[in-house]
N, C-alpha and C positions, 0 to 999 in steps of 0.2 A: 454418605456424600456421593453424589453423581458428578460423575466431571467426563470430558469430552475427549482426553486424549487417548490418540489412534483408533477412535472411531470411525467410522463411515458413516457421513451424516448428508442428509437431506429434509428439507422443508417439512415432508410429510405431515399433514396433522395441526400443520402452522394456523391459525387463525386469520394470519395474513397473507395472501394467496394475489399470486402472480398475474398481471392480463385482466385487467379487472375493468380494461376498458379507460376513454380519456378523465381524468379527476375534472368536477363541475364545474367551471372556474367563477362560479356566482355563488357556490357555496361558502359559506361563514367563515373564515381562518382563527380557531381557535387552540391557540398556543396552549397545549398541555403545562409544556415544564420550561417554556425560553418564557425569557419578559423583551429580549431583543438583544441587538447587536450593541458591539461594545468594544472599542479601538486599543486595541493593544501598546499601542505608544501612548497617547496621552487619558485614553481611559475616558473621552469622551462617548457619553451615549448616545444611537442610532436607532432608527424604527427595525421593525424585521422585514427585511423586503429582498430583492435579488441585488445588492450591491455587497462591495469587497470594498471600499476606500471611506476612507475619514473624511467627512465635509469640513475638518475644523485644521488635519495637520498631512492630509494624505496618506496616514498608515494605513495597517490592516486593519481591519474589522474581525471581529471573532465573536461567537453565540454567546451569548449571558444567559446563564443558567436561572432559575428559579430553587435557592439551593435546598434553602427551608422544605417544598414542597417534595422535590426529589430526596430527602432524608428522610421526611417521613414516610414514604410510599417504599422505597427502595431495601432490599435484603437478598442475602445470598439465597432461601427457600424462593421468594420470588422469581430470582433470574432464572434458577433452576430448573423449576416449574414452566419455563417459558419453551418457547418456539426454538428445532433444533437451526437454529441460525441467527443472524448477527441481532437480529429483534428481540432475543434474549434480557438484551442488553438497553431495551426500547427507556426504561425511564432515565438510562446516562446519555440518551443520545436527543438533535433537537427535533421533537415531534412539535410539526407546525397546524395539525387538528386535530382533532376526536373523530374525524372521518377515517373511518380505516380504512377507504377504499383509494389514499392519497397516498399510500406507503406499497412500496412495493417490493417482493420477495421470493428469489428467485434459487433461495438456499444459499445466499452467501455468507459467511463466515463460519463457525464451529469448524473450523478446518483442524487436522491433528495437530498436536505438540508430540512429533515422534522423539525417543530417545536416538543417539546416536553413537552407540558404545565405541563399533570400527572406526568410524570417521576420529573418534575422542583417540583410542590408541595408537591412530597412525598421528596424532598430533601431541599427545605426550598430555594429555590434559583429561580431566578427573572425571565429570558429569558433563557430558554436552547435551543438549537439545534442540532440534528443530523445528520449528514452526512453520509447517508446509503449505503455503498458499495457492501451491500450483494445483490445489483442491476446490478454489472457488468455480462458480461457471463456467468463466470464459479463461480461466487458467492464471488469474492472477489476483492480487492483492485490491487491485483498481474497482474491482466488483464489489466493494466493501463500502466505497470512495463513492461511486454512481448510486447506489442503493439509496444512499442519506440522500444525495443533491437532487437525484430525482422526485423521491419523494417531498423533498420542501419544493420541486419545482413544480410539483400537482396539486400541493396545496396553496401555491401563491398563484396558480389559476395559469403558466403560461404552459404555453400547447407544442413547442419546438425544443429539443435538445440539441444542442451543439457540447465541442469541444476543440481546445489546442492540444494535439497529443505526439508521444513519442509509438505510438502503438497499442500499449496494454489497453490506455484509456480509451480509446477511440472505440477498438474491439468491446469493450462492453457499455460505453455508451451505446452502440449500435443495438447490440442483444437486448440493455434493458427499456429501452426505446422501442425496438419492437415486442415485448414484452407486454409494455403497457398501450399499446395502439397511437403512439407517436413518431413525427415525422425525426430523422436526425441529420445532423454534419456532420461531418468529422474532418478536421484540418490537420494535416500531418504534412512533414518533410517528404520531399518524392523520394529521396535514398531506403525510406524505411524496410524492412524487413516483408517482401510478399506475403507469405505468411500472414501477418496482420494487418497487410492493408486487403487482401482474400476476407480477413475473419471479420473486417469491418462490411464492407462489403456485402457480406451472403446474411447478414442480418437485414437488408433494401438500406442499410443509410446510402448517402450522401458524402461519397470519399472525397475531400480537392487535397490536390499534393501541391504543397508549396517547392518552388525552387528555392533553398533554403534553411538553413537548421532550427532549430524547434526555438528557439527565441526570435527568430524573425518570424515565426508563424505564432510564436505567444503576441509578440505586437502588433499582427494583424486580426487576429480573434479580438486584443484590446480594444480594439477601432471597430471591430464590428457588433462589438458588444453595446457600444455606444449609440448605434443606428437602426439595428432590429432589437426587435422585442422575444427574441430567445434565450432559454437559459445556458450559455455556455458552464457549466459544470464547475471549468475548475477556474473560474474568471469572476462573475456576477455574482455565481453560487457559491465562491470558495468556504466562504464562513460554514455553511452546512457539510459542503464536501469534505472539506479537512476533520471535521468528526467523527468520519466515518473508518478512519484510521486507528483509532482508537480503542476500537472493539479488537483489532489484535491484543494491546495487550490487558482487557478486560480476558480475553479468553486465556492467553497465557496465566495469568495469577489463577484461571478457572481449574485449568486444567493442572496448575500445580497445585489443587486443593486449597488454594486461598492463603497462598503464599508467593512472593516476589523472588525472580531469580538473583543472580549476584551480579552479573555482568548482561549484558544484549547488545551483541553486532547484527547491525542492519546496514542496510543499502542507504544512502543519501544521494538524489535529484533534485526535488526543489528544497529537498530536507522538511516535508510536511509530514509525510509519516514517522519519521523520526522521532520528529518534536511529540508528534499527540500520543507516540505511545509512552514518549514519558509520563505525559500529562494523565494520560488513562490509569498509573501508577499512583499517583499522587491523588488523585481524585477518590480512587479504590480507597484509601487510607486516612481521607481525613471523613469519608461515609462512615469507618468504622467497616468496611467488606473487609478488609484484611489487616489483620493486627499485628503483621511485620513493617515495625517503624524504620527499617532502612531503606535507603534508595541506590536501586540500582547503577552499577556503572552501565553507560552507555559511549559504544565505539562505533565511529560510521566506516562504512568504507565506499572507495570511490576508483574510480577506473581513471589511469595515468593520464589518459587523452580526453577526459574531463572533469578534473577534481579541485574546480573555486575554492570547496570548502577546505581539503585535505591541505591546499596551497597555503592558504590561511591560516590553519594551526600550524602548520610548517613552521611560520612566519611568528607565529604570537600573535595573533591581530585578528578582532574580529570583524576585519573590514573585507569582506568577499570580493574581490577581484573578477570580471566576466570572462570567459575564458570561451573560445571557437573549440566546440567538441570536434574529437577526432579517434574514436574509439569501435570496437564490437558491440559494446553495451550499449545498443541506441536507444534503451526504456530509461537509461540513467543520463542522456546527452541533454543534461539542461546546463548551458554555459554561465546563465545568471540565476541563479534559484531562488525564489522569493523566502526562504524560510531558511536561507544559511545561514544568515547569523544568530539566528534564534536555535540551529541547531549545533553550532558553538558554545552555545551559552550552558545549552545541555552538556556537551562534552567538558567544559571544564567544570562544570558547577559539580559532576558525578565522578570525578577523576577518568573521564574516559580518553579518546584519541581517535581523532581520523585518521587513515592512510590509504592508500593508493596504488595501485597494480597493474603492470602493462597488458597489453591484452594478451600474450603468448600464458603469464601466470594464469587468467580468467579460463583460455581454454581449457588449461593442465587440472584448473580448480572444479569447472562441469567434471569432468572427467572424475578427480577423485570421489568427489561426490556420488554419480552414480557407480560407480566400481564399490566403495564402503560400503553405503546404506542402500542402493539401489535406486535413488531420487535424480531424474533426470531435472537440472534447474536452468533456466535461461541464462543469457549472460549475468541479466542482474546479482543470480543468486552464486555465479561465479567471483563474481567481483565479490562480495560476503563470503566465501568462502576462502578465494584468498588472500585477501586481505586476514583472516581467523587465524590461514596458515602463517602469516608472517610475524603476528599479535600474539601467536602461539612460541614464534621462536623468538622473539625478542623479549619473552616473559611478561606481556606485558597480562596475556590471559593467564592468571594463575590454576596451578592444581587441584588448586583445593574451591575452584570458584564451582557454582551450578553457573553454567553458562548459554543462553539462547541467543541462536540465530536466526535471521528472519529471510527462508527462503520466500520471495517473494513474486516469480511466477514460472511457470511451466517450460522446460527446455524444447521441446516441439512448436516453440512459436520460434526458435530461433537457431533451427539447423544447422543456417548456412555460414554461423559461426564455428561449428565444429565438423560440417563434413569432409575437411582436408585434412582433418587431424584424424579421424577413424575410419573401419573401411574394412574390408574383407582380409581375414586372414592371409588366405590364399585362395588361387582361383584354378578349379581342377579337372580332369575329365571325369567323367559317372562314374568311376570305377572304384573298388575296395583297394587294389592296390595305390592308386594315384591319394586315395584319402591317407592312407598310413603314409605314403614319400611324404605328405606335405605336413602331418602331425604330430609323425615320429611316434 
């Protein structure tokens, strides 16, 4: 059995290969494994094209599989056999041709499932694992997310990448844009983090900072999605880009030998990754990939000064509340998130739980993190971590569970969350005695 955890992985050798130049936009669109889009409220069908909304009731839209086709074709020596990255996973995910030169791949996913013994003893809990994202590309999860939307957006022939983003996204639409010899935007809140409005940036995109928090800049991406002919990613493209979240936990069941963990805390923003990596659980399972009939609990966590959803199950209600972010964690500052309720539906349907952490706990939780394991995580993966530590002491994470967390992006994109909390020892003259006064 080969599986991926705590490797070091890269493309090498990939079949599908990065920079391949603009996709034809006259060439053929021939859907592999989608038959088309398909609205998640009323289950009405749509063609496959760059829209996210229902022409019949306003909901989402979501990929409709070809399931038949993808059973037959699909197996664990397959995956196995496949490209060390998210395309592994090519027949669960929606390929919009047989052109391979409309997919693009830049080594994102196969990231590790590290164990976490220290972080597990300093929290009283049995088997932890983490899921280290901060291994993609551009240092985050979102690399996973751009991969799919770009490639259906080379296959549906449009030639411009845009986004609405808190950061991570922006920064790798930027990369895989210029990647593939396309122009991009990226719209972000001006407060965001320099760091990633720099990492957006020094790829040639197209930064504009809205005066304004990331829902007033998701409803003017909405508006502009309406009047240019580009693909915004996680707006037009969403049905494809929300797929792409998925391959986390295709690679967790991989790398747990083809088997399901017992619990999974992750980060919740719009609550889309959430949602698909339950769904990438369940899909594993009715494939026949993994013959562990349970289903995972799943627990979100969310930062004090923006947590709709965490408010919500507070409350018993799956009625999401928009809430004016006001936190550290600005990859998580989405005040209306299009997939809260559905990632509700997760928590209770799995006996899971949201909760929520002010930002003094997020910095203390970076912090244990890299002091345990060594893993510097950005806010996001603090906010998951302490939210774990509190899920830890309220019993609600048991001892005896396997339990993964989902760090999901790199802590050097967001420094200026922790550089008042760390800092030099002491500061001394060159000398051997000045070093012992200060060491002891």
């Amino acid at each position: 059995m080969t599986t991926l955890a705590g490797s070091t992985l890269t493309a090498a050798g990939s079949p599908l290969t990065a920079a391949l130049g603009p996709a034809d936009p006259n060439a053929p669109h021939l859907p592999v494994n989608v038959v088309g889009l398909r609205c998640r409220a009323c289950g009405a069908a749509a063609p496959i094209g760059p829209t996210h909304v229902c022409g019949e009731c306003f909901g989402p839209l979501e990929v409709a599989y070809d399931d038949a086709a993808i059973a037959a074709r699909v197996s664990r020596a397959r995956i196995e056999a496949g490209p060390r990255s998210l395309w592994r996973y090519g027949d669960l995910l929606p390929i919009l041709s047989e052109d391979p030169a409309t997919r693009i791949d830049l080594g994102t996913g196969a990231t590790p499932l590290r164990p976490a013994p220290r972080l597990a003893a300093r929290l009283g809990l049995g088997e932890l694992w983490l899921k280290d994202d901060t291994r993609n590309p551009t240092g985050s999860f979102k690399d996973r997310v751009v991969t799919i939307a770009l490639s259906a957006a080379r296959a549906l022939g449009i030639e411009t990448l845009a986004c609405a983003s808190t950061g991570n996204l922006a920064t790798s639409v930027a990369a895989h844009a210029a990647a593939a010899g396309m122009p991009a935007y990226v719209v972000v809140p001006s407060d965001l983090e320099q760091a990633k409005i720099a990492g957006s940036a020094i790829h040639g995109a197209r930064v504009v900072a809205v005066d304004g928090s990331y829902d007033d800049v998701n409803r003017l991406c909405a508006e502009l999605t309406d009047v240019l002919g580009w693909g915004f990613v996680n707006i037009n493209l969403r049905p494809f880009y929300a797929e792409g979240s998925k391959t986390i936990g295709f690679e967790i069941a991989e790398q747990l030998a083809w088997e399901l963990p017992d619990h999974v805390v992750g980060p919740i923003a719009s609550g889309a990754m959430f949602v698909r990596v339950h769904e990438a659980f369940a899909q594993l399972q009715r494939l026949g990939l993994v013959d562990d009939p349970r289903t995972p609990r799943f627990s979100g966590a969310q930062a004090t000064g923006c947590s709709p959803v965490a408010t919500a199950f507070e409350r018993g209600t799956f009625e999401v509340v928009p809430q004016r972010p006001h936190t550290i964690a600005r990859s998580l500052a989405i005040g209306n998130p299009a997939d809260g309720e559905e990632a509700l539906r997760v928590v209770a349907a799995t006996g899971g739980a949201v909760g929520h952490v002010p930002d003094d706990e997020i910095v203390a939780a970076i912090q244990l993190l890299a002091e345990t394991e060594g893993l510097f995580a950005e806010t996001a993966g603090g906010v998951t971590i302490a939210n774990l530590v509190r899920f830890a002491r309220q019993g609600h994470v048991g001892r005896d569970e396997r339990v993964v967390a989902i760090i999901s992006g790199n802590g050097y994109k967001t420094l200026d969350a922790v550089v008042d909390a760390v800092g030099p020892s002491a500061t001394i003259a060159p000398s051997l005695d000045a070093f012992t006064r200060a060491v002891g």
